[in-house]
C-alpha positions as CSV (number, residue, x, y, z in Angstrom):
1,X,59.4,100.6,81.5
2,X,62.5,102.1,80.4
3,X,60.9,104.9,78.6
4,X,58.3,105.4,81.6
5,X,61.8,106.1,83.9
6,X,63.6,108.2,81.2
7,X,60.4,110.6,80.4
8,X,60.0,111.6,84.2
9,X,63.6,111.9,84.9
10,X,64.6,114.1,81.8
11,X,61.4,116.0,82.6
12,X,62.4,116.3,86.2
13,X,59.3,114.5,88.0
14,X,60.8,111.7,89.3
15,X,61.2,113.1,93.0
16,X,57.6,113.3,93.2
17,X,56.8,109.4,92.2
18,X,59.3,107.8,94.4
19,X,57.3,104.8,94.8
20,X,56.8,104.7,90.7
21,X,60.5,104.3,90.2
22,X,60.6,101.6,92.7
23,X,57.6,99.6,90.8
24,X,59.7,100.0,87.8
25,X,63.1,98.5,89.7
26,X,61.2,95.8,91.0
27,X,59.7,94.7,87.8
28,X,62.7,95.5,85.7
29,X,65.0,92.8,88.2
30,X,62.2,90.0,88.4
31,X,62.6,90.8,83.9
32,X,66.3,91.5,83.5
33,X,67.0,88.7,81.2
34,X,64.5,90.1,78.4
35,X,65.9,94.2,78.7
36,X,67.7,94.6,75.6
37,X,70.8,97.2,75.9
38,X,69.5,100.6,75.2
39,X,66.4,100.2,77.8
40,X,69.3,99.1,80.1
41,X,71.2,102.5,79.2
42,X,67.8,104.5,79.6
43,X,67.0,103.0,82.8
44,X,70.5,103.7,84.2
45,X,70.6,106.9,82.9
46,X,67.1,107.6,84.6
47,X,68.3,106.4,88.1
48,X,71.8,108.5,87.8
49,X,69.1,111.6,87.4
50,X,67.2,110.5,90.0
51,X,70.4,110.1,92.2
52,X,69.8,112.7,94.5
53,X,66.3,111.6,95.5
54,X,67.3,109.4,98.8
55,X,63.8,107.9,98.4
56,X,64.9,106.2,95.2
57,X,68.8,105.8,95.1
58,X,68.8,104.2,98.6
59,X,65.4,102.1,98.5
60,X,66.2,98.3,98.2
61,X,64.4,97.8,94.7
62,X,66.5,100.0,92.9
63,X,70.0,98.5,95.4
64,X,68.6,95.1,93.8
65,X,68.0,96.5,90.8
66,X,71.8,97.8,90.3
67,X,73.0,94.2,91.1
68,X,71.1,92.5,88.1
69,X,71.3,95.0,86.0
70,X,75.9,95.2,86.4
71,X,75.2,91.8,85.9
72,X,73.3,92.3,82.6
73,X,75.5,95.1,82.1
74,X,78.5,92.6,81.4
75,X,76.3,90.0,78.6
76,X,75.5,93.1,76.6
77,X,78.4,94.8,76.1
78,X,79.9,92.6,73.2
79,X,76.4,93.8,71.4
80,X,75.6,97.4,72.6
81,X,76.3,100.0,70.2
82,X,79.0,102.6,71.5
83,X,76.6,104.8,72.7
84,X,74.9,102.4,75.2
85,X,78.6,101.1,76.2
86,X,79.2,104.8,77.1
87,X,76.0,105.1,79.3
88,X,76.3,102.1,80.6
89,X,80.5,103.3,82.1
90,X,79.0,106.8,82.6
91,X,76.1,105.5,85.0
92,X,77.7,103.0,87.1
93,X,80.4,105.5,87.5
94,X,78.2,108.1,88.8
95,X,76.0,105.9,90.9
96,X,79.2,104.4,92.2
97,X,77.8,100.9,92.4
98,X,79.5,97.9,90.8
99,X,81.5,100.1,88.4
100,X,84.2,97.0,88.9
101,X,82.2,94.6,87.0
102,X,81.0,96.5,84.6
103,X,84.1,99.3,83.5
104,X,86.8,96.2,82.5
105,X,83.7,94.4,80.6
106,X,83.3,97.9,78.6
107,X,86.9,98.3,78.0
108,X,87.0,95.0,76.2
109,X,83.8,95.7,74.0
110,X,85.1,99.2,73.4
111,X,88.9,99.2,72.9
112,X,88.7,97.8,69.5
113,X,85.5,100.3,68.2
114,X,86.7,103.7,69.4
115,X,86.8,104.8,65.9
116,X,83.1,104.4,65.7
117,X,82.4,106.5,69.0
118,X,80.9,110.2,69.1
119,X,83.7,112.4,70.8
120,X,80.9,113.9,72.9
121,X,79.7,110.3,74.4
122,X,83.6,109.1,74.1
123,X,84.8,112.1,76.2
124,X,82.3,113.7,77.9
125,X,81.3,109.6,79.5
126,X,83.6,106.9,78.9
127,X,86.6,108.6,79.7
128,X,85.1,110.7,82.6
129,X,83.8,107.0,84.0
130,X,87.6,105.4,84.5
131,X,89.4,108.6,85.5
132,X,86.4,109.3,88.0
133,X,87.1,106.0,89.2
134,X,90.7,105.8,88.9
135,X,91.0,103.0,86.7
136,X,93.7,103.5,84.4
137,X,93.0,100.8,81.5
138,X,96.2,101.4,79.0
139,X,94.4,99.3,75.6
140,X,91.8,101.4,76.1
141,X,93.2,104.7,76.9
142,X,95.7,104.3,74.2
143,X,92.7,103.7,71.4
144,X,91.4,106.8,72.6
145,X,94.3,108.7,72.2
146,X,94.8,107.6,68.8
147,X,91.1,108.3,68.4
148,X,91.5,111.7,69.4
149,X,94.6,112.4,67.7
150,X,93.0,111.9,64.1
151,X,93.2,115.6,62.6
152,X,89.9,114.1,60.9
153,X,87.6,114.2,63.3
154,X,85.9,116.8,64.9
155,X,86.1,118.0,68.6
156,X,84.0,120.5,70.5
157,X,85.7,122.3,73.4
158,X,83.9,120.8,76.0
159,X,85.6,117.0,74.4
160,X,88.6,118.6,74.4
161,X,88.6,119.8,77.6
162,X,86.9,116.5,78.9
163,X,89.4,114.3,77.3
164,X,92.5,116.0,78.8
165,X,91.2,116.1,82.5
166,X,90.4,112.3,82.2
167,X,94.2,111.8,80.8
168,X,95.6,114.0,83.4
169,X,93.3,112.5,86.2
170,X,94.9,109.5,85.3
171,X,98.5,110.5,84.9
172,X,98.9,109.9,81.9
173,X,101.2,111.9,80.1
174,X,100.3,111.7,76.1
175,X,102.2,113.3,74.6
176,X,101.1,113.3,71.0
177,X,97.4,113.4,72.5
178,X,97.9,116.5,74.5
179,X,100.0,118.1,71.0
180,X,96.8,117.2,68.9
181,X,94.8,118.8,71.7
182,X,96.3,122.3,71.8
183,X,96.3,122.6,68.2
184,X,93.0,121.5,68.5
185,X,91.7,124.1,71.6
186,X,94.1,127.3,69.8
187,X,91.9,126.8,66.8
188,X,88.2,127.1,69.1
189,X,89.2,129.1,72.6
190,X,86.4,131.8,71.7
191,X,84.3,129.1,72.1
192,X,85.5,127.6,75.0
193,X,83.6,127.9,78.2
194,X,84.9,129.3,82.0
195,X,84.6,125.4,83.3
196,X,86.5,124.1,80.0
197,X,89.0,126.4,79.9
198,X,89.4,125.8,83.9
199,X,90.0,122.2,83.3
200,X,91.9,122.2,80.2
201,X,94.5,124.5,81.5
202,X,95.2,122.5,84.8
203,X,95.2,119.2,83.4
204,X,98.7,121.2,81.4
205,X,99.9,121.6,84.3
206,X,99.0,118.8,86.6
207,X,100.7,116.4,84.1
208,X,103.8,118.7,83.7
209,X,103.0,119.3,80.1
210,X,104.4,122.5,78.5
211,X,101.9,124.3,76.2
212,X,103.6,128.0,76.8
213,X,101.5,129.3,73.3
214,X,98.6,127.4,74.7
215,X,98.5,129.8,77.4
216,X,99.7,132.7,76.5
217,X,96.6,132.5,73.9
218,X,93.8,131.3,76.7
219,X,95.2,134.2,78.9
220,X,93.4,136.6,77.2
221,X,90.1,134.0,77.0
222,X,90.5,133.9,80.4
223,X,90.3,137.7,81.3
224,X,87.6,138.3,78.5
225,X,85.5,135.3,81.0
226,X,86.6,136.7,84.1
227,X,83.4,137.6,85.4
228,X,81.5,134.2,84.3
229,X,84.2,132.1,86.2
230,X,82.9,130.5,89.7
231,X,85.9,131.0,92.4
232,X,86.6,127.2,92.1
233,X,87.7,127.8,88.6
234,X,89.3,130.9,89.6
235,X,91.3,128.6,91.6
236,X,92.4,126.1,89.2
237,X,93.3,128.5,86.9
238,X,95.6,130.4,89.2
239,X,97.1,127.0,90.4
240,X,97.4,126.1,86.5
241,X,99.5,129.2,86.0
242,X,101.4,129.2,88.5
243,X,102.4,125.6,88.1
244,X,103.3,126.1,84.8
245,X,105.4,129.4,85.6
246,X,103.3,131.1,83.1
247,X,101.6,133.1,85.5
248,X,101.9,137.3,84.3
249,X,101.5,140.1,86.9
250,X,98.4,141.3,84.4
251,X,96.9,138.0,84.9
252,X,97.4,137.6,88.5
253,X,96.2,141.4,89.1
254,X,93.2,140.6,86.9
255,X,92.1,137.3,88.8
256,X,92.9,139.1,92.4
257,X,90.8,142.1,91.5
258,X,88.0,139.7,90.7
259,X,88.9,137.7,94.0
260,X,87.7,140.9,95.8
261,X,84.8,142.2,93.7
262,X,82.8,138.7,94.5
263,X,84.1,139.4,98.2
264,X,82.1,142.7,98.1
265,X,79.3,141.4,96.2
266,X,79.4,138.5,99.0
267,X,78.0,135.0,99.0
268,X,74.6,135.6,98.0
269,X,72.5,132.4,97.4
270,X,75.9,130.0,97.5
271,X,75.8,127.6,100.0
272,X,78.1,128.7,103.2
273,X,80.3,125.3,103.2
274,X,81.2,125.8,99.8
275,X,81.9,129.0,99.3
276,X,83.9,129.1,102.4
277,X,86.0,126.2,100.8
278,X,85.8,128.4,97.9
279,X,87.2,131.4,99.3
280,X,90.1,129.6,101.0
281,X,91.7,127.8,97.9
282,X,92.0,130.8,96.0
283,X,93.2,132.8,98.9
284,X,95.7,129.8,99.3
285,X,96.5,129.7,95.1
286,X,96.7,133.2,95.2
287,X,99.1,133.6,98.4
288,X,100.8,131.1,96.8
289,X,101.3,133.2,93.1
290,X,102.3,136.4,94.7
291,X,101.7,139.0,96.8
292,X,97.9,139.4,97.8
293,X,96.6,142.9,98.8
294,X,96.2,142.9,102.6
295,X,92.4,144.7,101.6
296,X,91.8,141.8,100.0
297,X,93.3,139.4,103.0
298,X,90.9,140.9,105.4
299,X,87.5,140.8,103.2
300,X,88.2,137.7,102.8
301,X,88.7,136.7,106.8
302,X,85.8,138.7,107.5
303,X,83.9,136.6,105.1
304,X,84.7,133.2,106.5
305,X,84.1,134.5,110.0
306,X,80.3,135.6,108.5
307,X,80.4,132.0,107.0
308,X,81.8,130.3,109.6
309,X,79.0,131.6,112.0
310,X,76.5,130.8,109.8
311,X,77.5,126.9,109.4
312,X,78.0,127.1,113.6
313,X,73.8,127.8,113.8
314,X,72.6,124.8,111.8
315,X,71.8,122.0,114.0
316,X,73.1,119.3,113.3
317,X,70.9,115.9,112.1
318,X,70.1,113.7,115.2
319,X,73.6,111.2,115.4
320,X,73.3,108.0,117.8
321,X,75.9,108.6,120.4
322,X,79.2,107.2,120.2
323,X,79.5,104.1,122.1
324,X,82.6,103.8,124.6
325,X,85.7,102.9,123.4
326,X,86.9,99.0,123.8
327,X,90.6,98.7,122.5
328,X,92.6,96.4,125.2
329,X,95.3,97.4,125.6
330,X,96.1,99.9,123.3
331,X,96.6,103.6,124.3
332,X,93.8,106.1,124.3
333,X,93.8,109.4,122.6
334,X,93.6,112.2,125.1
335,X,92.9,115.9,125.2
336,X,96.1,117.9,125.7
337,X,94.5,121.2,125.6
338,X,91.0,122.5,125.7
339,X,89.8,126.1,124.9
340,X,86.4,126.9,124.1
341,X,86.2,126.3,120.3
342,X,89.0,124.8,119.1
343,X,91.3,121.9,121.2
344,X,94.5,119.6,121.0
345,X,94.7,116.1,121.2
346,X,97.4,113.2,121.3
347,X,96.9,111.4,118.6
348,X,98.5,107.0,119.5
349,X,99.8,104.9,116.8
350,X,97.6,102.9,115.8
351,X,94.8,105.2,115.7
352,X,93.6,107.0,112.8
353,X,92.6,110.8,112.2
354,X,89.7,110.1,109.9
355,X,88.6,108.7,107.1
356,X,85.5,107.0,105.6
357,X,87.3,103.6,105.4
358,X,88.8,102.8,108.5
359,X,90.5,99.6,107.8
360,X,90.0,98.5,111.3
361,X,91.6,101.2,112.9
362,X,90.3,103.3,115.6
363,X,89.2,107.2,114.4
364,X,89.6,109.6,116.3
365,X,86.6,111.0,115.0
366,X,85.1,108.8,116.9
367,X,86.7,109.5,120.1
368,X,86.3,113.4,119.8
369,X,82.7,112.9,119.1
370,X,82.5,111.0,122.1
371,X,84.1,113.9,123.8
372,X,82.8,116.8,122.1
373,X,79.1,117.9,122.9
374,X,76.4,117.0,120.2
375,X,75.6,120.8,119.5
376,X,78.8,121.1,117.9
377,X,77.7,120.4,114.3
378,X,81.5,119.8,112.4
379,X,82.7,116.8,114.2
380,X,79.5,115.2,111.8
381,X,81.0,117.0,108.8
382,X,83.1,114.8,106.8
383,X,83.4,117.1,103.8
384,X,85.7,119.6,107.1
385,X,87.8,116.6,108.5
386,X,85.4,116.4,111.5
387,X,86.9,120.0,112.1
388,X,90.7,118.2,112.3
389,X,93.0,121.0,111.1
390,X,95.4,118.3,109.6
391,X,96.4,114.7,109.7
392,X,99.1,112.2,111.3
393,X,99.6,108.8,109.7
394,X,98.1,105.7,111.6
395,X,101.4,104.5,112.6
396,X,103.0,107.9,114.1
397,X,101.7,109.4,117.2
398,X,101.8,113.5,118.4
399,X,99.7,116.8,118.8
400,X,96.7,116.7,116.5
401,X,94.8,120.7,116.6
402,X,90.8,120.2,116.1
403,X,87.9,122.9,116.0
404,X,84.9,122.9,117.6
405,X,83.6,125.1,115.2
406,X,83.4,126.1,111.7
407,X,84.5,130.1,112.4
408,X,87.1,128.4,114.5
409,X,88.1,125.8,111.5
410,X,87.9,128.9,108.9
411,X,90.7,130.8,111.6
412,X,93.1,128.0,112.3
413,X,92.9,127.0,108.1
414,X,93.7,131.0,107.3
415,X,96.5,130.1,110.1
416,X,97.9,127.5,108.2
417,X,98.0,129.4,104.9
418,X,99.6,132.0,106.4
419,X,102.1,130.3,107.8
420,X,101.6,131.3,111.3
421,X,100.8,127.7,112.6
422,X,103.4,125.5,113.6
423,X,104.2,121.5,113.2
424,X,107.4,120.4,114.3
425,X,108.3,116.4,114.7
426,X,111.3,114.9,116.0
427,X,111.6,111.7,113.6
428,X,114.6,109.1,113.6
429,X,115.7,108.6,110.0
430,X,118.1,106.2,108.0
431,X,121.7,106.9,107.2
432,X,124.1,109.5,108.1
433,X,122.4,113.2,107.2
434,X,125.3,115.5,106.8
435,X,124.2,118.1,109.7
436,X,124.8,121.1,107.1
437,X,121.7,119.6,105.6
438,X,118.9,121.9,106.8
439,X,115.8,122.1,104.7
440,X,113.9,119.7,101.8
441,X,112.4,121.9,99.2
442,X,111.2,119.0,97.0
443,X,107.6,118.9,95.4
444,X,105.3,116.5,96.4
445,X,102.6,114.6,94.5
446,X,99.9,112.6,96.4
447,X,97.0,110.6,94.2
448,X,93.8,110.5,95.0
449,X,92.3,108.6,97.8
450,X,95.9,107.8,98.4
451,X,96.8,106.8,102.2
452,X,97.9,103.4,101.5
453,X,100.0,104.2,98.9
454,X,103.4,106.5,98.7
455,X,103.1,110.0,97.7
456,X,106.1,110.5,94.6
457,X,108.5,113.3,95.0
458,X,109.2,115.2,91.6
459,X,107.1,114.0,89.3
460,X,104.6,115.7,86.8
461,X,101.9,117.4,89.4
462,X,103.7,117.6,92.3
463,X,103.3,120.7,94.4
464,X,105.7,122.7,96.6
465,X,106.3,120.7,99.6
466,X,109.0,122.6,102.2
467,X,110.1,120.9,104.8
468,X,113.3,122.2,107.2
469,X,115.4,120.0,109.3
470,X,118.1,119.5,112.0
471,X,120.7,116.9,112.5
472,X,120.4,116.3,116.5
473,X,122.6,112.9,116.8
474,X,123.9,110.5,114.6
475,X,123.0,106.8,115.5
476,X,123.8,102.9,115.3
477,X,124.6,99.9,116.1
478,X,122.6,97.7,113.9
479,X,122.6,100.4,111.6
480,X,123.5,104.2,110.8
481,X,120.5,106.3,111.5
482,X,120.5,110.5,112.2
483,X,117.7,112.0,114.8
484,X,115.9,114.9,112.6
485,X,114.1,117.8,114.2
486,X,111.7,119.2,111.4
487,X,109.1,121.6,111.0
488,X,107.0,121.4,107.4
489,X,106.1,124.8,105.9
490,X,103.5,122.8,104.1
491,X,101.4,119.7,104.8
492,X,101.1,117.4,101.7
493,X,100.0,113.6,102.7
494,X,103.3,111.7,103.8
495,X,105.7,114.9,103.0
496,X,108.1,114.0,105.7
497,X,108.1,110.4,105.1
498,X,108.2,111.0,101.1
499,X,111.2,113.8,101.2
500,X,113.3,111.8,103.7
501,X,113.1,108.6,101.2
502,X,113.2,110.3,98.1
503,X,117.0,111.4,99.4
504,X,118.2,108.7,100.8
505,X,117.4,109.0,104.2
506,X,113.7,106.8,105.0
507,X,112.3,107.0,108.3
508,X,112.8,103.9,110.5
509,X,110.2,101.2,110.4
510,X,108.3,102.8,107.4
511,X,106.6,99.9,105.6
512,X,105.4,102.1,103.2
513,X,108.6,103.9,102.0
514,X,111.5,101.4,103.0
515,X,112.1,97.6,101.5
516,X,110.3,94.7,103.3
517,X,113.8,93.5,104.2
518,X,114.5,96.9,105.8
519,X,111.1,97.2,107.3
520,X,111.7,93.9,108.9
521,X,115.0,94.7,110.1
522,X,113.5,97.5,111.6
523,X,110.5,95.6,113.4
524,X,113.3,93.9,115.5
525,X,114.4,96.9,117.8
526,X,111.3,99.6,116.8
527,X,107.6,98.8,116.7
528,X,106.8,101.2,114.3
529,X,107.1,104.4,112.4
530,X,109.9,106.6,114.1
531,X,107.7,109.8,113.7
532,X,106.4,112.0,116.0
533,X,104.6,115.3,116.1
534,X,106.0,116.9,119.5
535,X,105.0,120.3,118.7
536,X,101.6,122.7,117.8
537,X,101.6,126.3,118.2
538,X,98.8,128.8,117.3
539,X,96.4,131.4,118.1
540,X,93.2,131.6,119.6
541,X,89.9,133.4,118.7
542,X,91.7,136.4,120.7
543,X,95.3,136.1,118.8
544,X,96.9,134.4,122.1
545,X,99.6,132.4,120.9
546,X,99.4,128.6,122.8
547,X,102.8,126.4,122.5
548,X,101.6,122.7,122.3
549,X,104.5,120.2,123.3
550,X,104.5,116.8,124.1
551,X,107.2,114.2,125.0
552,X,108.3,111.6,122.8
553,X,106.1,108.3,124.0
554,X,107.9,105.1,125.4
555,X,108.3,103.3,122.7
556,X,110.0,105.3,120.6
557,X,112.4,106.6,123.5
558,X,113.1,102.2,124.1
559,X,113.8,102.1,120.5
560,X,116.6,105.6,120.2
561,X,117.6,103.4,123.6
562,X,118.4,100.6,121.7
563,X,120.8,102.6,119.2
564,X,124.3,103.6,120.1
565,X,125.5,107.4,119.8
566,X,128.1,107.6,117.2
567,X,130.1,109.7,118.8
568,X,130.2,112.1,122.4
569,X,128.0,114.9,120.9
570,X,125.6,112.4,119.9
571,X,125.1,111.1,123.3
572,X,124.8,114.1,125.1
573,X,122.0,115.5,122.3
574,X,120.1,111.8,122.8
575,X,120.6,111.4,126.5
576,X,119.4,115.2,127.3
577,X,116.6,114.9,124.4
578,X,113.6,116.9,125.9
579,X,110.7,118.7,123.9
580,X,111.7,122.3,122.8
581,X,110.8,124.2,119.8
582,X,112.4,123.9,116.4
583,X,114.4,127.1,116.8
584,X,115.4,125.9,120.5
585,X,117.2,122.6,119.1
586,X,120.5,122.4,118.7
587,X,122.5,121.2,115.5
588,X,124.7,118.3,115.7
589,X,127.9,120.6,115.6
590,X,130.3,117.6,114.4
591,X,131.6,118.8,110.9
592,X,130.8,116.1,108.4
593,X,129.2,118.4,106.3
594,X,130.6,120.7,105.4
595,X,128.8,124.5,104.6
596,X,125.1,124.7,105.4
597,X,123.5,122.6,102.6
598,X,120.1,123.3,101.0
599,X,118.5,120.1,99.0
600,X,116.2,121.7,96.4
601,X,114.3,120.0,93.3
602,X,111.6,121.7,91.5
603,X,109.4,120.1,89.4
């Protein structure tokens, strides 16, 4: 049964036997105690190729099928040979089914073999399998590094490449590993690839590693593949570079110039979602290297408009309408502002922007599908934020921007990267902040999939995160707290709430980035996260400029109530608090600081 599976998946029939596949599911569960490890690997293997074919992945023999078979999964792996204990990672992995039984039950067969493993199945599947999945086992990880470190053995560029994206993916800084590697990738980049070289290079830089011969060697690899890289791997590259200060003016005029020859070429075939996303990250990476050509600015905004209006005519798949909204007593979301493709909402705490795990919170998602007509096709799109142009944490409140449309998304994201959009929060911090104090230029690093856990300031992979700030009052009774104004130059997950911690100053009631005896404190006199975003501007599909504001809810004004000014200025700044823009505020003009103060950390 196994080899009936394998033959029509590797020879690319198995989308036209759907119901063969699920005959062979069905019979391979009711016999699952009699398949023997490498049917089990060629079965798995077969569905993983199959993935893609709805009519098999998502029938319920093959969902029964997976079950049995993790099951089975587990019993063989103190038997299989390394091979089938790398299919057997690399397929539950990519199915993303019951990869949690089955990865810590390989780990324990494999930590003690890898020795015996093929680079190619070691690399290119086992590790892929835990970094995909984010499982950082250190036995096994460690073995592998050893493994790979072993001047012995031989590794093709695509293991090399493999290996150290897995590593960095992880955050796992190997330092021996990633020495071995380079020696290893110097000795073969003629041979490496556009994707490998891609890869290789940021996984450098997104674990902080120096490798400055490294790259000054792929640089010219790199120019020589110009032409065979996709614009995703243009990207990385160009982050890679820049990240690693290694970036040359030859190299960024090379990758630029190649930026706009696909621009004139145009999308062709490529999908419009993708190569819009495409287009804007190494726009963004570029923008963010140097100075871009403003000819190759504009072909690039007349390409997402094109784009843009081509996603805007696809209908979108038939969605059951969103049922009303039952939340007790809770506060609704509400539309602020409403022009014909893009709006603002108010965003309450409690609610969340959107994500595909809610956690029991309300999305609003949800609430602007409610709102927003069907024939809008975004709001469906999870892969564009439902068309938000940015997020707010569940337990902050403020101005959230959403498009109605892609063209519209495309122009408020080219916005962003230019700058030219504003988000400004008044937020109600710990400690005294010395009112000299005016910006946070600390680099931010935020994992993967990462909302319930604190993004890390400083650290290997962190990006630029700029932040600027004003001291409006100084606070407490309980406690010494400061009243920030801020506006963020850039919008990494948690920046505020990351960069106010990681210098001393966490945001009241944070239970994320403050003790649990703090955040307890806290809970006494505020209900929850003193942040709020009080503040959108941006531009229209005409170039109208539209000034958001909105007041700083109840709550939060009962809680700044409950804290006594620390001195006459104070008072008057807290008593005549009223929604402004960032430039309108005015700095706490008590001089406890001294000379204007920059705080800046780079990575």
């Amino acid at each position: 049964m196994a080899k009936v599976a394998y033959s029509f998946a590797v020879l690319g029939h198995a989308t036209d036997e759907p119901r063969l596949f699920r005959a062979l599911a069905a019979e391979s569960t009711r016999r699952i105690a009699l398949v023997g490890a490498q049917d089990l690997a060629n079965m798995m293997q077969a569905l993983v190729w199959c993935k893609a074919a709805e009519a098999i992945s998502a029938s319920s023999e093959v969902q029964r099928f997976l079950v049995v078979a993790s099951r089975r999964c587990v019993e063989l792996c103190k038997c299989a040979i390394p091979k089938d204990l790398c299919c057997f990672a690399w397929s539950f992995a990519s199915l993303g089914k019951h990869y949690d039984i089955v990865l810590p039950a390989v780990a324990e067969a494999s930590v003690h073999r890898i020795p015996d493993f093929n680079p190619r199945f070691l690399c290119g599947q086992l590790a892929w399998a835990f970094a995909a999945k984010g499982i950082s086992n250190g036995p096994l990880f460690g073995a592998i590094a050893d493994a790979a470190s072993d001047e012995k053995c031989w590794y093709a560029p695509r293991d090399i490449s493999n290996l150290a994206w897995s590593f960095a993916m992880l955050g796992r800084r190997h330092f021996s590993l990633f020495d071995s590697l380079c020696g290893r990738a110097l000795h073969a980049l003629e041979q490496f690839n556009s994707q490998d070289l891609a890869n290789m290079l940021w996984a450098y830089s997104h674990l902080g590693i120096r490798a400055p011969v490294l790259f000054s060697a792929a640089e010219a690899r790199v120019k020589e593949t110009m032409c065979g890289h996709s614009l995703q791997e243009l990207s990385s590259i160009a982050w890679a570079y820049d990240a690693a200060d290694m970036m040359s003016s030859q190299l960024f005029e090379a990758i630029e110039h190649e930026f706009a020859r696909r621009l004139r070429l145009g999308p062709g075939k490529e999908a419009a979602a993708q190569r819009a996303r495409d287009v804007k990250a190494l726009l963004r990476q570029l923008r963010s290297a140097g100075p871009v050509r403003r000819e190759t600015e504009k072909r690039a905004e007349a390409e997402l408009r094109q784009l843009g209006n081509i996603q805007d005519v696809v209908l979108p798949v038939e969605h059951p309408s969103e049922r009303g909204f039952s939340v007790g007593s809770e506060e609704m979301p509400r539309v602020v502002l409403d022009l014909s493709d893009r709006s603002v909402f108010y965003k309450p705490p409690g609610w969340e922007v959107q994500s595909p795990d809610s956690l029991g919170h309300h999305q609003l998602s949800a609430f602007v599908r409610w709102t927003v007509p069907q024939r809008c096709p975004i709001v469906y799109d999870v892969q564009s934020s439902h068309g938000f142009l940015h997020r707010l944490d569940v337990s902050t409140s403020g101005l959230v921007l959403h498009a109605k449309s892609y063209a519209a998304y495309h122009d408020l994201d080219l916005q962003l990267l230019r700058r030219e959009l504003d988000r400004e929060y008044l937020v109600l911090v710990h400690g005294l902040v010395p009112p000299a104090r005016t910006t946070l230029d600390l680099p931010v690093y935020v994992e993967k999939d990462s909302e319930s856990r604190p993004s890390q300031v400083a650290v290997p992979g962190a990006r630029r995160s700029l932040s600027h700030l004003k001291v409006l009052a100084h606070l407490g009774l309980r406690q010494s707290c400061s009243l920030l104004a801020m506006k963020i130059d850039t919008g990494r997950r948690h920046q505020i709430r990351a960069q106010t911690a990681h210098v001393g100053h966490p945001v009241a009631c944070d239970w994320l980035y403050t003790t649990t005896t703090t955040h307890s404190a806290d809970k006494e006199w505020c209900g929850r996260t003193f942040l709020h975003r009080n503040r959108l501007a941006f531009k229209d599909k005409n170039g109208k400029r539209h000034d958001v504001t909105h007041v700083m809810p109840a709550d939060l004004r009962q809680a700044l109530a409950t804290c006594a000014a620390k001195d006459a200025v104070s008072h008057l700044a807290v008593n005549a608090l009223t929604t402004r823009s960032f430039a309108e505020y005015v700095v706490l003009s008590r001089d406890v600081g001294g000379t204007q103060k920059k705080f800046t950390l780079t990575s």
